[in-house]
C-alpha positions as CSV (number, residue, x, y, z in Angstrom):
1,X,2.5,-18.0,-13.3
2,X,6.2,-17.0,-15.0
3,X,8.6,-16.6,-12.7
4,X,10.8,-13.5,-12.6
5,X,13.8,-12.7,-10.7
6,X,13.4,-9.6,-8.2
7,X,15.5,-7.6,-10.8
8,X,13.4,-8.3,-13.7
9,X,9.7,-8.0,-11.6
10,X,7.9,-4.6,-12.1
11,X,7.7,-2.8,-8.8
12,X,4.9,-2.4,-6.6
13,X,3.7,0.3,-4.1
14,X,1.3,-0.2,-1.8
15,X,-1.2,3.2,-0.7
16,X,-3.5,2.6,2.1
17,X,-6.3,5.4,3.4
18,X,-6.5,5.7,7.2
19,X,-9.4,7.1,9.2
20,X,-10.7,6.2,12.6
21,X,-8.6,6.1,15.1
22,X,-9.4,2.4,16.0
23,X,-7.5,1.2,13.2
24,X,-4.3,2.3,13.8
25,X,-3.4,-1.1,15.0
26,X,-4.5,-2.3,11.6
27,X,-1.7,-0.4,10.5
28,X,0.8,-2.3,11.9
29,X,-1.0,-4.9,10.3
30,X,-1.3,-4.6,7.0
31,X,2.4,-3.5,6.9
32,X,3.9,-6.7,8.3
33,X,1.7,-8.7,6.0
34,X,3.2,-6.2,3.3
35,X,7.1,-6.9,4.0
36,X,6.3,-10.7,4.1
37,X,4.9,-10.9,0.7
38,X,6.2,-12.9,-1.9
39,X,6.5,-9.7,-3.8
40,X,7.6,-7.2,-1.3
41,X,6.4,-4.1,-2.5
42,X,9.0,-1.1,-3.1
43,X,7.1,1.2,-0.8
44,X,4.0,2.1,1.3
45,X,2.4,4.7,1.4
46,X,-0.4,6.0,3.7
47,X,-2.8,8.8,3.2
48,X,-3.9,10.0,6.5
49,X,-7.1,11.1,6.8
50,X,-7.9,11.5,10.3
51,X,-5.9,14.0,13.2
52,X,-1.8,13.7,12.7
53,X,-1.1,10.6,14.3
54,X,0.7,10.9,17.7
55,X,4.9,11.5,17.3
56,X,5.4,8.1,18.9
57,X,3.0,6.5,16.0
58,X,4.5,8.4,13.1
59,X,8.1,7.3,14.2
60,X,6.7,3.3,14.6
61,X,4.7,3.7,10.9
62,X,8.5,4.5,9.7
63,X,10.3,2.4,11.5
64,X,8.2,-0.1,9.9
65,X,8.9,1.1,6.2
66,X,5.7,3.4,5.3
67,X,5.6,7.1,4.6
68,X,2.8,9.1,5.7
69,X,1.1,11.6,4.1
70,X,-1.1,13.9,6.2
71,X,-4.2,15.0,4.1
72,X,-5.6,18.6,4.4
73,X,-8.7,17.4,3.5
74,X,-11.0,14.2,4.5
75,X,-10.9,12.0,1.1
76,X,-12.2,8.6,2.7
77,X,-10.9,6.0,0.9
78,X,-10.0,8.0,-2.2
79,X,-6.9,9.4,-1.1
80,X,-4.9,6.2,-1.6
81,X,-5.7,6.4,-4.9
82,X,-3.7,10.4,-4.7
83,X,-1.3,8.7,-2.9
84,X,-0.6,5.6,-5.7
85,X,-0.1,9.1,-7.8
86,X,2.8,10.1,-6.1
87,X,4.7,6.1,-6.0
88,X,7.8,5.5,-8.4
89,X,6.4,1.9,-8.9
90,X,5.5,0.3,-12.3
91,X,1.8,-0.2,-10.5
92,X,0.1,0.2,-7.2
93,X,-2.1,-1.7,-5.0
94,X,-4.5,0.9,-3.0
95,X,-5.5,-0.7,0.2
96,X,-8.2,0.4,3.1
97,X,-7.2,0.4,6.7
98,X,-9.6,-2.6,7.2
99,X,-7.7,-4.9,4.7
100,X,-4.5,-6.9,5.1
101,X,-3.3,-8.3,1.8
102,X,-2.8,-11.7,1.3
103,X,1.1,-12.9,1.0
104,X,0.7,-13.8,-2.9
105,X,-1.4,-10.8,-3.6
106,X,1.1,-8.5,-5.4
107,X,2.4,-11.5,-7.6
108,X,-1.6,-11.6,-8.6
109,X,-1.5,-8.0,-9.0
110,X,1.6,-8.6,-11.6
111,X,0.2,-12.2,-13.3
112,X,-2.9,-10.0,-14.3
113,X,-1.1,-7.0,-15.1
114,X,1.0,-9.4,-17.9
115,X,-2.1,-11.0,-18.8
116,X,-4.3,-7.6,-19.6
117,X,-1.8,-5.1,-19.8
118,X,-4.0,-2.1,-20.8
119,X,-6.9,-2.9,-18.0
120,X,-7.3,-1.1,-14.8
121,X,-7.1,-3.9,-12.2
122,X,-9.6,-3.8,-9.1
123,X,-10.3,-6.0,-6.9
C-alpha cells in the first residue's frame, strides 16, 4: 500500500445503524475500535433507529466522538447509508451495530478506493 501522510489521506466517516437495545454496548465498541484505527476516521455517525437513547447514553456516545441522529422512522440497516449522506468525508464506511471494524480497515477502504476509483466499495 502507498503511504500517505494524515494531511494528504482522504478522509473517512464512519455511519453505523443502531437498533435493539442490547447493543448499545456494541456501541462503545465499535467506537474505540474506530479512534484506534490506523486511519482514524474524521467522524462517526449513528443513525438511531430504535427509542432516543437515555440522556446519560447520548452524553457517553459524544463524549466518545460520535453524533447521533435520531430517525423518525425505522430504516434497519439502511439508515447509515442516509447518514454517510450527510458526512463531509471524501468516502464513508457504513457499519451495523453488530460489527467492530478491524484497525486497518479504513486504510483498506482508501487502498481500494485508489485502486478502482469509480467502483462502489462493499464489503
Amino acid at each position: 500500500m502507498t503511504s500517505l501522510t494524515a494531511a494528504s489521506r482522504p478522509t473517512v466517516a464512519v455511519t453505523l445503524a443502531h437498533y435493539f437495545p442490547a447493543r448499545i454496548p456494541n456501541l462503545f465498541t465499535i467506537l474505540a475500535a474506530c479512534q484506534t484505527s490506523t486511519v482514524p476516521p474524521s467522524e462517526v455517525l449513528i443513525w438511531n433507529n430504535d427509542a432516543p437513547f437515555p440522556p446519560t447514553v447520548l452524553t457517553q456516545l459524544h463524549a466518545a466522538g460520535a453524533s447521533v441522529i435520531q430517525s423518525p422512522k425505522t430504516l434497519g440497516c439502511q439508515g447509515r447509508l442516509l447518514a454517510a449522506l450527510l458526512t463531509d468525508a471524501d468516502e464513508s464506511l457504513t457499519l451495523g451495530n453488530d460489527t467492530v471494524p478491524d484497525p486497518e480497515m479504513n486504510a483498506n477502504l482508501l487502498q481500494w478506493r485508489r485502486k478502482y476509483p469509480d467502483a462502489v466499495l462493499t464489503l
